[in-house]
C-alpha positions as a Markdown table, in Angstrom:
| # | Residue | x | y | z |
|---|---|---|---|---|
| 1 | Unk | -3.1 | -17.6 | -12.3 |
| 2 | Unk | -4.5 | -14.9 | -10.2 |
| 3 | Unk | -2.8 | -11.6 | -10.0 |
| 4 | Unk | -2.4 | -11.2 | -6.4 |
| 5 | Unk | -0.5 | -13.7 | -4.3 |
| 6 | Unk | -1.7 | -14.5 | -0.6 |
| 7 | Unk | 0.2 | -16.4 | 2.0 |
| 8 | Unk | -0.8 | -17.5 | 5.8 |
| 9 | Unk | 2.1 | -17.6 | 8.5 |
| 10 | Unk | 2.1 | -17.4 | 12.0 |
| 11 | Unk | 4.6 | -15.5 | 13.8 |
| 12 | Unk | 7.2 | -17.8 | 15.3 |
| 13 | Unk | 9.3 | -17.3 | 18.5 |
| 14 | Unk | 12.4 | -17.1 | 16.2 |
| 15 | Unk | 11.0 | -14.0 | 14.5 |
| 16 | Unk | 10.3 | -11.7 | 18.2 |
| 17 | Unk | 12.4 | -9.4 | 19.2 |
| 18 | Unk | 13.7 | -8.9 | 23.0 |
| 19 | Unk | 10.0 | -6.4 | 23.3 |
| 20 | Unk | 8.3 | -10.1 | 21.9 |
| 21 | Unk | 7.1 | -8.2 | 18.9 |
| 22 | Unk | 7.6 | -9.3 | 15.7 |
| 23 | Unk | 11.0 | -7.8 | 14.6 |
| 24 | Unk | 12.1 | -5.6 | 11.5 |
| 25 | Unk | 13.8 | -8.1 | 10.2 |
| 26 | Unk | 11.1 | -10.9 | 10.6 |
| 27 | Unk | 8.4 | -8.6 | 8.8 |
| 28 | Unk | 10.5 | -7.9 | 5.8 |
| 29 | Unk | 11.5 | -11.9 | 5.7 |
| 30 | Unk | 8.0 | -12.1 | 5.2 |
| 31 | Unk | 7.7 | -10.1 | 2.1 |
| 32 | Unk | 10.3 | -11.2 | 0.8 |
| 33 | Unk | 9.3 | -14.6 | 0.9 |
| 34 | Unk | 6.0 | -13.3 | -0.9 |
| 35 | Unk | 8.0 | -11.6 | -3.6 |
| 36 | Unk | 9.8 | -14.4 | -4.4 |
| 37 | Unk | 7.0 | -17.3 | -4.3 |
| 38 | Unk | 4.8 | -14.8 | -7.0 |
| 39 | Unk | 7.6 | -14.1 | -9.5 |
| 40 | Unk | 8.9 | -17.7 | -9.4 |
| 41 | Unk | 5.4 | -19.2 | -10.3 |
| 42 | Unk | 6.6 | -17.2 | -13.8 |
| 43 | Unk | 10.3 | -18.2 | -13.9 |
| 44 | Unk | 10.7 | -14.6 | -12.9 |
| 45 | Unk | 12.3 | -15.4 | -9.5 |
| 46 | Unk | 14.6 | -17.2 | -8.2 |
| 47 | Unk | 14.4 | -20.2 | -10.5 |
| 48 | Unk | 15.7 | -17.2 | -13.4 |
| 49 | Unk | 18.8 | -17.5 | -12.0 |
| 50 | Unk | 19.6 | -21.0 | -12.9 |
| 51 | Unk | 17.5 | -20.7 | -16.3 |
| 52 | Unk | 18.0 | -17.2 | -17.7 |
| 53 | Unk | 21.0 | -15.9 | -15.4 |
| 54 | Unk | 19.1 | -13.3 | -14.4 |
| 55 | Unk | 17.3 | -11.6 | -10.9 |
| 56 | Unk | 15.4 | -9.1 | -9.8 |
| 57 | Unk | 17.2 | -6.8 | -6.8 |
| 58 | Unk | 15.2 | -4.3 | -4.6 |
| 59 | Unk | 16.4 | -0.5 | -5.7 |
| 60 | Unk | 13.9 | 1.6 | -3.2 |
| 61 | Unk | 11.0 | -0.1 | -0.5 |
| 62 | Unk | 9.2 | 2.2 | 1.7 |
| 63 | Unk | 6.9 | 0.2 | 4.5 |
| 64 | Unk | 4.3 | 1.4 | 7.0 |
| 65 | Unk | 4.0 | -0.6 | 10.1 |
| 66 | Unk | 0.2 | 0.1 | 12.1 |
| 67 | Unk | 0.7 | -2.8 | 14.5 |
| 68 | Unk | 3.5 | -4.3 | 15.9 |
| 69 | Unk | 2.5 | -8.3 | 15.9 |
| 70 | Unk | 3.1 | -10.8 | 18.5 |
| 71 | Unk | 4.1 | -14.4 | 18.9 |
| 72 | Unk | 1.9 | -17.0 | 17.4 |
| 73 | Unk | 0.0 | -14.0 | 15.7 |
| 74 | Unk | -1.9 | -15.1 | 12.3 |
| 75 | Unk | -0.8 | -13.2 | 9.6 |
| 76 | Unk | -2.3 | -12.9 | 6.2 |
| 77 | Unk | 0.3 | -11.7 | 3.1 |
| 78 | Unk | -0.6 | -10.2 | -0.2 |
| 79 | Unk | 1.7 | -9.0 | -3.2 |
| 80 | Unk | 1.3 | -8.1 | -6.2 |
| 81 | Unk | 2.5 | -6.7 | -9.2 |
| 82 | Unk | 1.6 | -2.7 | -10.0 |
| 83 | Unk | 3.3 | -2.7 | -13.2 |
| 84 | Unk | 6.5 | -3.7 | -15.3 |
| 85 | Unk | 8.3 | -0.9 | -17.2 |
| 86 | Unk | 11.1 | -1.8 | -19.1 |
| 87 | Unk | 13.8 | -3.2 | -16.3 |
| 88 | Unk | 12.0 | -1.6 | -13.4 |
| 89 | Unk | 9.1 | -4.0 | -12.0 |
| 90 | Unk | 6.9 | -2.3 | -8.9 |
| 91 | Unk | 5.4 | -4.6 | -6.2 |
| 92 | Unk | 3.0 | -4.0 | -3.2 |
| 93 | Unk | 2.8 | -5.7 | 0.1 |
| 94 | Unk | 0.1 | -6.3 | 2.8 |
| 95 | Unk | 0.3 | -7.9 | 5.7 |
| 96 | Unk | -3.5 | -8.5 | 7.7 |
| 97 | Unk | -3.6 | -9.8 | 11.0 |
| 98 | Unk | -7.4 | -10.9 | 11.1 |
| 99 | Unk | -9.4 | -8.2 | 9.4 |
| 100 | Unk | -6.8 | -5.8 | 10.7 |
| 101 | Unk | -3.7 | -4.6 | 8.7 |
| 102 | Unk | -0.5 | -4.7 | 10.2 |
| 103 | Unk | 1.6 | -3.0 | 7.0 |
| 104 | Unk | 1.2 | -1.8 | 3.6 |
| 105 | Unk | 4.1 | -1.5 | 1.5 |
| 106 | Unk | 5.3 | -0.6 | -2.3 |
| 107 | Unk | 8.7 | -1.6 | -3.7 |
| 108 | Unk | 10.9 | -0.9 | -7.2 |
| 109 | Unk | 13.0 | -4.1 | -8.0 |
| 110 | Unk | 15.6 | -3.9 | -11.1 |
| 111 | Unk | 16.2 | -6.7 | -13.5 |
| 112 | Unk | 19.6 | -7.6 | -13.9 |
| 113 | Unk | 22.0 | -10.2 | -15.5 |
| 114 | Unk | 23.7 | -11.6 | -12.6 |
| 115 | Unk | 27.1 | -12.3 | -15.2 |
| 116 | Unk | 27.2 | -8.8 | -16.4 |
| 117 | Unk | 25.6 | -6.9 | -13.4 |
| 118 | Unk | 24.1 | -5.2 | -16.3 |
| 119 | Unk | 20.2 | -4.0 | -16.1 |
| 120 | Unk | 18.4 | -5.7 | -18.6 |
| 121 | Unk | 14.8 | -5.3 | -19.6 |
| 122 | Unk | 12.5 | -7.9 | -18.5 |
| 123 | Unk | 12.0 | -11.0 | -20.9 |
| 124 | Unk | 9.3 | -10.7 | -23.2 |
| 125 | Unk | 8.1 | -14.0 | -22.6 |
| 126 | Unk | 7.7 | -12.8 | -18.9 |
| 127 | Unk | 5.8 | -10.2 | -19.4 |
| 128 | Unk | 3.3 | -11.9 | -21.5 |
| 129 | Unk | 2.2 | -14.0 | -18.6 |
| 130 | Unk | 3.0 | -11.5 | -15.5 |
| 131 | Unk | -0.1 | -10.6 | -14.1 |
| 132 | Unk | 0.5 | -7.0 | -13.4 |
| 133 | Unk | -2.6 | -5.4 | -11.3 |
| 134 | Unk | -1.9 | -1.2 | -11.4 |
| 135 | Unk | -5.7 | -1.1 | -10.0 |
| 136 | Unk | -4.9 | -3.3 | -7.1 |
| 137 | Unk | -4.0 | 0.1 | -4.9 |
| 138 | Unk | -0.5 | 2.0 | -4.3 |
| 139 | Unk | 0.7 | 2.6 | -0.9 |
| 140 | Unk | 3.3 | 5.0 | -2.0 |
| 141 | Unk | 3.1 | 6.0 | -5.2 |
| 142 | Unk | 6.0 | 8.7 | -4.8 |
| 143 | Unk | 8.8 | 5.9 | -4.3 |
| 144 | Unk | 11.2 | 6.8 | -7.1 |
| 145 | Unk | 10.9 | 10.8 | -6.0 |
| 146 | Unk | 11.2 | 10.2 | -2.2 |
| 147 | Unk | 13.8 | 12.5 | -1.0 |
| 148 | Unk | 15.9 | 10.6 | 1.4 |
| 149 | Unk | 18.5 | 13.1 | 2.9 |
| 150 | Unk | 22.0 | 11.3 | 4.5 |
| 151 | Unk | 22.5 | 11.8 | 8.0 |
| 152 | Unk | 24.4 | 14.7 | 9.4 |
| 153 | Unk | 28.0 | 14.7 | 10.4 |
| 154 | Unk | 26.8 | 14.6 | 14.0 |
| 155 | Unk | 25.5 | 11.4 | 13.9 |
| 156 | Unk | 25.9 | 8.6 | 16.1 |
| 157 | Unk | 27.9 | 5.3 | 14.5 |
| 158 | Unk | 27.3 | 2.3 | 15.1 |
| 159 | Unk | 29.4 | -1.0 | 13.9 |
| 160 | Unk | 27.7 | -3.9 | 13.1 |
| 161 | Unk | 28.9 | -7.4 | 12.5 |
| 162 | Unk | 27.7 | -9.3 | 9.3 |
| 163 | Unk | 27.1 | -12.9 | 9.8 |
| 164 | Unk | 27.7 | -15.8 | 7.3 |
| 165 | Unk | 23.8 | -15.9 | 7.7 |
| 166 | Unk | 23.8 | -12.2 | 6.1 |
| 167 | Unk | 24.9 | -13.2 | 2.7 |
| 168 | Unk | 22.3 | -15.3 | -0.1 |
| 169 | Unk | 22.6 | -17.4 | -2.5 |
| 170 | Unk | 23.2 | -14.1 | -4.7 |
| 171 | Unk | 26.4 | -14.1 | -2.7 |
| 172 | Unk | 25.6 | -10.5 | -1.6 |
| 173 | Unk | 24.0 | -9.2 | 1.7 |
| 174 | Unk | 20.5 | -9.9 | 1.3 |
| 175 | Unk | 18.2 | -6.9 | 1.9 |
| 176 | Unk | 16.4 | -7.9 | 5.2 |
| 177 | Unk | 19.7 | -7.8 | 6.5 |
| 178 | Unk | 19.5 | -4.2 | 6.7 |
| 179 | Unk | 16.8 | -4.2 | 8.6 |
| 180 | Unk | 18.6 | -6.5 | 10.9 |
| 181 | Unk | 21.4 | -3.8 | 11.2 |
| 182 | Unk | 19.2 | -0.9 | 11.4 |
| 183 | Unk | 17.4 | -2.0 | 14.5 |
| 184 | Unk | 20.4 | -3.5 | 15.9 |
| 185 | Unk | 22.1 | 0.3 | 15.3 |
| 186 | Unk | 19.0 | 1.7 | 17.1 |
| 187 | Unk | 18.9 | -0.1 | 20.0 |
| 188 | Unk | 22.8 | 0.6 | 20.7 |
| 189 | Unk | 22.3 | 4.1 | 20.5 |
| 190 | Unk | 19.6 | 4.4 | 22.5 |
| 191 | Unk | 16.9 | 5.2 | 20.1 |
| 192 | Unk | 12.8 | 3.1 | 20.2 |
| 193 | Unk | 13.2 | 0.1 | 18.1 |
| 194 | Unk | 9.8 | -0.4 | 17.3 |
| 195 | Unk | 9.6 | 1.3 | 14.1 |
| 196 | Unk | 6.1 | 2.9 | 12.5 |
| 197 | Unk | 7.7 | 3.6 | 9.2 |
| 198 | Unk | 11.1 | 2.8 | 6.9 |
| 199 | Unk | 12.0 | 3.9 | 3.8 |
| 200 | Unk | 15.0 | 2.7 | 2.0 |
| 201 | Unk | 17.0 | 3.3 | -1.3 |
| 202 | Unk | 19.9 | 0.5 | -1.9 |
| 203 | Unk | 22.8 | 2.0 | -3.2 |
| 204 | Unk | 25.4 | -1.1 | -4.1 |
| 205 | Unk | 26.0 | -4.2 | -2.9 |
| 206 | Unk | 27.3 | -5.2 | 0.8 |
| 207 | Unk | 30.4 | -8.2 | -0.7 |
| 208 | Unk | 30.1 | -11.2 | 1.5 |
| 209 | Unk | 33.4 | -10.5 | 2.9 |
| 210 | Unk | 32.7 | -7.9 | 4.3 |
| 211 | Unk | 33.7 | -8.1 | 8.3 |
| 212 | Unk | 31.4 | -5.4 | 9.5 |
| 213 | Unk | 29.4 | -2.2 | 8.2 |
| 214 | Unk | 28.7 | 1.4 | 10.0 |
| 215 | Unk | 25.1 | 2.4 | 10.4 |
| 216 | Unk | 24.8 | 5.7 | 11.1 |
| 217 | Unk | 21.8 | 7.4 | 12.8 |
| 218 | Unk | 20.3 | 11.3 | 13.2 |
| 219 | Unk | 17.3 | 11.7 | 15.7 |
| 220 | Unk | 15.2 | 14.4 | 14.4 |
| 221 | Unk | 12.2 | 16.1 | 15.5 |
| 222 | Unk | 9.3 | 14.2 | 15.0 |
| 223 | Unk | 10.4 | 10.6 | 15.2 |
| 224 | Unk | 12.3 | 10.4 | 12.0 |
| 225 | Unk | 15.7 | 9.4 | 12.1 |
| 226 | Unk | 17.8 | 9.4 | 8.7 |
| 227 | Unk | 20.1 | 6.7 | 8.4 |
| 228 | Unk | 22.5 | 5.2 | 6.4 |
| 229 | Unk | 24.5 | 1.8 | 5.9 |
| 230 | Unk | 28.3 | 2.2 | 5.1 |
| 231 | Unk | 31.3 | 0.7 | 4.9 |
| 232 | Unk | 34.9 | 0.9 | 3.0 |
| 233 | Unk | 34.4 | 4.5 | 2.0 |
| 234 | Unk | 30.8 | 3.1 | 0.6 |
| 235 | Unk | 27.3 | 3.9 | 0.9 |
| 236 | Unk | 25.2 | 0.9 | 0.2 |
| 237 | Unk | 21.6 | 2.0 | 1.8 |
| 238 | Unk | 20.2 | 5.5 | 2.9 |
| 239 | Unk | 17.0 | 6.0 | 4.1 |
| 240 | Unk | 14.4 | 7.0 | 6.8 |
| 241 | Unk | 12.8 | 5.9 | 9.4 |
| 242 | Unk | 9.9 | 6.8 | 11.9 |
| 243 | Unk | 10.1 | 5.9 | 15.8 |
């Protein structure tokens, strides 16, 4: 099998945001999806759950957006794997729209037993059949030693609801949905919600209980807004992002 997955999509209505543009949310649905169809054509997925009781779960992503795409767009995704290193597995993303790119992306997913919540190291099995591609090009090969300061204790708060919709058949919060809070958080404070750039380090899990969390926001010079995702005297995501 080749090393580099490629999808086509098309941006659907569902997937605009209120500026018709594909959302935050939508774009990082998108690689998701990518993520998952890869690994699973190696029982490395999704289908690990049910026949190893294991996952992967995103620990750090940092994105680049260069164009905002617009209903009924055609977009082209690629992933692939950079490298696997004991329970840490890297993955990059590309998104084309034409000849053009629209964002570039790298990624650190953990390996974990879903009983224990333990990391484990990837399968050997798994990596004897994993196409890992470390030539294939690194958007950010600094993810694990990005420094991504908290907001200040001036920053603005917002409350967000989480949905039923939220939470995956991991019965956590799945990831995009913090993008979903993120913009929602910028727009209520005021702040551009069409992003250029996000980078993110997951902390712990959001529980699928959880009525609400508090996304807090500092404007800084520049564009770049620190934020963070909180809730019950928690931190589950800090990061940064460029307006």
């Amino acid at each position: 099998m080749e090393a580099k997955l490629t999808f086509s999509t098309t941006v659907t209505y569902g997937d605009v945001d209120r500026n018709e543009v594909l959302s935050l949310p939508g774009l990082f649905r998108l690689l998701q999806e990518g993520a998952i169809r890869h690994a699973n054509l190696f029982d490395a997925g999704t289908r690990a759950k049910e026949t190893r009781g294991e996952s992967w779960v995103l620990n750090r992503i940092a994105v680049s957006v260069a164009r905002h795409p617009r209903y009924e767009d055609a977009l082209r995704v690629e992933t692939w794997s950079s490298g696997i290193r004991g329970f840490r597995g890297y993955r990059e993303f590309r998104v084309f729209c034409g000849d053009a790119p629209v964002a570039s992306g790298s990624s650190l997913w953990l390996y974990v037993n879903l009983k224990s919540k333990a990391l484990v190291r990837v399968p050997g099995d798994i990596l004897e059949v994993f196409p890992q591609d470390g030539d294939g090009g690194i958007f950010e090969p600094e993810l694990e030693r990005l420094a991504l300061p908290p907001p200040g204790a001036d920053a603005a708060a917002v409350e967000v609801s989480v949905r039923y919709s939220d939470v995956d058949a991991n019965n956590h919060v799945n990831n995009t949905a913090y993008f979903d809070f993120l913009q929602t958080a910028l727009a209520r404070a005021g702040f551009p919600t069409l992003v250029k750039a996000v980078r993110v380090r997951f902390a712990r899990e959001i529980p699928p209980d959880a009525p609400r969390v508090t996304v807090r926001l500092e404007k800084q010079g520049g564009g770049s807004v620190p934020f963070s995702v909180e809730g019950g005297g928690e931190v589950f995501a800090q990061g940064m992002a460029l307006l």
